[in-house]
N, C-alpha and C positions, 0 to 999 in steps of 0.2 A: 717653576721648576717642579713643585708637586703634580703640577697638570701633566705635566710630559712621563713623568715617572710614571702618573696614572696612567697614560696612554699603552707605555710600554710594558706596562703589566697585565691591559688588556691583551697587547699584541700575543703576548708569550700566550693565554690563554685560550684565543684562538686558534692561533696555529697548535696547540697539539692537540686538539680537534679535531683540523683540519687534515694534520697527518693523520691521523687515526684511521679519518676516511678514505686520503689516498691508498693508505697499504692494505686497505679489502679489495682495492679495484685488480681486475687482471692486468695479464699483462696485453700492451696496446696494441699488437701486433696480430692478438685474436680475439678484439674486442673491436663493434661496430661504435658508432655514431652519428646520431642524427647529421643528413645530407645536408642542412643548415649550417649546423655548427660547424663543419667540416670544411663548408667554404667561405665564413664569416672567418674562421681560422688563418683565411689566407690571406687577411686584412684585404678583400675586394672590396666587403661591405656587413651590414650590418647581418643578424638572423632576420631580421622581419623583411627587409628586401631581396635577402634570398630566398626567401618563402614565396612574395613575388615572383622572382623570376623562376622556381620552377612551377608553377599553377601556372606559368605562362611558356611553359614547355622547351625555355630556353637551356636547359639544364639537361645533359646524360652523364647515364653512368656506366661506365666499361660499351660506351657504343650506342647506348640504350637511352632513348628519353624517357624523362619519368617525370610524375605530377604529381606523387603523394605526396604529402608533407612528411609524413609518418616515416617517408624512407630512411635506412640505415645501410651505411656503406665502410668496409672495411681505410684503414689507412695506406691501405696500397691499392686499390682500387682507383681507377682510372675514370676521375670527373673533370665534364668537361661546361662550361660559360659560352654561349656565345658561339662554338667551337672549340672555343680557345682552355689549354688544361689548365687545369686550379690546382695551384701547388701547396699543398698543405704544408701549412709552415708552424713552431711555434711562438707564441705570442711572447715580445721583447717589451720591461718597463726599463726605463730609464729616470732618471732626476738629476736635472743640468742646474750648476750654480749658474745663473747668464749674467754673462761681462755687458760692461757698455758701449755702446755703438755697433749691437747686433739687431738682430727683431729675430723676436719666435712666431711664425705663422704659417700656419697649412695654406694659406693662400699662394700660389704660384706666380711666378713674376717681379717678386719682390726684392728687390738688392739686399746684399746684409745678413738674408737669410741664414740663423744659425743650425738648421737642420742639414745644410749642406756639409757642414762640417762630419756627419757623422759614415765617415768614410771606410770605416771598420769594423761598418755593417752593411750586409746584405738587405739589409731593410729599410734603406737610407727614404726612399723612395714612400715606403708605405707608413711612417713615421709619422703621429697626431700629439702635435702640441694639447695639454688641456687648456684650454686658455691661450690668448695669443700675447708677446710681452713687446713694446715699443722699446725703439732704440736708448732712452732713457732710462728705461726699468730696468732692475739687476736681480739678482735673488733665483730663489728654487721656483723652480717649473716641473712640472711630470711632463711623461710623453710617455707612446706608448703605439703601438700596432691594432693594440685590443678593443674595437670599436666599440662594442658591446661596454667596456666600462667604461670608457669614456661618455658614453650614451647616461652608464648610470649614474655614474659622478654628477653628471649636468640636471638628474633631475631636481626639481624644486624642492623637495624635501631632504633632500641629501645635504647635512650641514656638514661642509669641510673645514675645519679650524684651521684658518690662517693667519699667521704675527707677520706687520709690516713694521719697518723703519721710516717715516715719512720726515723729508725736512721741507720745510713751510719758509714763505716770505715773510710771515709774522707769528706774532703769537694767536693763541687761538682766545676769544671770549669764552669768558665762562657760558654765556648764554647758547654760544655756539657747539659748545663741551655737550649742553644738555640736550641739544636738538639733533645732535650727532649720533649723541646711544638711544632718542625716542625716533629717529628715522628721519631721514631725508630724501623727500619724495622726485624721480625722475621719472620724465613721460607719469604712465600709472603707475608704477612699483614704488614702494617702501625702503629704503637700504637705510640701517641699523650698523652700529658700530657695539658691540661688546665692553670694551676696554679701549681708553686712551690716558697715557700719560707722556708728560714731558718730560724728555731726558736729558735735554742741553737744549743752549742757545749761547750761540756763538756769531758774535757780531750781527748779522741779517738774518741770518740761520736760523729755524727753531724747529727741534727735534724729536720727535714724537714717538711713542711707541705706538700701537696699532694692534688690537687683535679685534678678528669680524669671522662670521661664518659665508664660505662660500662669495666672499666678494672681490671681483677680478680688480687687479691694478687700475682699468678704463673707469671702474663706476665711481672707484674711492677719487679718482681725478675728478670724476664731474661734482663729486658729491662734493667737495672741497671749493670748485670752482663756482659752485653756486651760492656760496656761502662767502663768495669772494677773496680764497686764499688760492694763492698758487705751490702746485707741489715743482717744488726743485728738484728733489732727489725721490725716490721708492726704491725699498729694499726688500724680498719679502726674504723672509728667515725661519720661518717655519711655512711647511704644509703639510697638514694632517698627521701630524705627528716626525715628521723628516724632516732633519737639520742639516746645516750645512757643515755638519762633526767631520773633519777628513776628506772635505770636497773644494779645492780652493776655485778661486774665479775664472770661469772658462773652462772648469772640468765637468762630466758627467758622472755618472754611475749606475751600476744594474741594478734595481733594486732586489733584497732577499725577497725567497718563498714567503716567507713570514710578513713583511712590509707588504707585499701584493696583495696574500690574503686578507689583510686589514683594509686595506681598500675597497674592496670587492665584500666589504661587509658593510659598509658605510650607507 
């Protein structure tokens, strides 16, 4: 509880910071923007592959091809891909409590898909789970439009605090307790656990709590499974500071100003 209160006192201090710096900026209307960011905006792709594509001349502006990187182009200005116009949009977060017997995955072709559900947006379409969640898995998810953070979140050094609910086919050893928080090696990687305590055990059942930086539902599965437990259930309940206060299962939400920019500080 003190962690989260810490959190949220960063948050506060951030954003008015942050606001600080939005209300020197002009207004958008007669202010340019790197030709990158403008089409990375429209969740096509990322800044660095539109840097790519225009050095490779696929990119004009109002008619015009152009290869500077350097270019800057107003929000009504007429950019075109391909041909094709880039519609400048702004960037949507989301945080889905996800029910069971759905899947979260940008992979297309997938039954169950719960990105389909989000039908009351225009962005249904351009929509990036962080992380993907199997029909098993419940709990908060981000998503979001905004490549670019999603890019950042995923670097190697970016620790996201995340709390899991784990119910196990057994109890755990203690021996196992301690090779859990000194790491558990898959392929080459390391995966470390922070915190584990038990919360219940209920007939077969045993209940755990779970906090880890940065480690998706897939790894804490194998990391368990190598250690010859099987996970029953996964809950996550926290990410990065976002709970599931007033989100029941199978709801989403927008996330605030203030919750993005904490993010995008990470």
């Amino acid at each position: 509880m003190e962690y989260l209160e810490y959190i949220l006192c960063i948050n506060e201090i951030l954003w008015f910071f942050k606001v600080m710096k939005e209300n020197k900026k002009k207004d958008s209307k007669k202010t340019k923007v790197r030709l990158n960011k403008y089409i990375s905006n429209s969740g096509i792709c990322s800044r660095r592959d539109a840097d790519r594509y225009i050095l490779k001349g696929l990119v004009s502006v109002n008619n015009k091809i152009v290869k500077d990187l350097g270019t800057k182009v107003f929000l009504k200005d007429k950019v075109e891909l391909r041909n094709k116009i880039v519609e400048n949009s702004f960037f949507e977060y989301f945080l889905l409590n996800k029910p069971k017997g759905f899947v979260v995955t940008n992979q297309g072709g997938v039954k169950n898909n719960f990105l389909k559900n989000f039908s009351n947006t225009n962005l249904s379409s351009k929509i990036i789970p962080f992380g993907d969640m199997s029909k098993l898995i419940t709990g908060l998810i981000f998503m979001t439009n905004d490549l670019e953070l999603i890019n950042r979140l995923n670097r190697p050094k970016c620790k996201i605090n995340m709390i899991y609910q784990l119910t196990l086919n057994k109890k755990i050893d203690n021996k196992h307790l301690i090779e859990l928080k000194r790491g558990v090696v898959l392929g080459e990687k390391k995966f470390s656990l922070e915190e584990i305590e038990s919360v219940e055990d209920i007939d077969d059942e045993f209940i755990f709590g779970i906090r880890a930086f940065s480690i998706m539902p897939s790894i804490l599965t194998k990391m368990f499974k190598k250690l010859n437990y099987k996970v029953l259930k996964m809950d996550r309940v926290l990410f990065a500071g976002l709970t599931k206060k007033d989100l029941p299962r199978g709801n989403w939400r927008k996330l605030t100003s203030k919750e993005v920019g904490f993010l995008k500080m990470l």
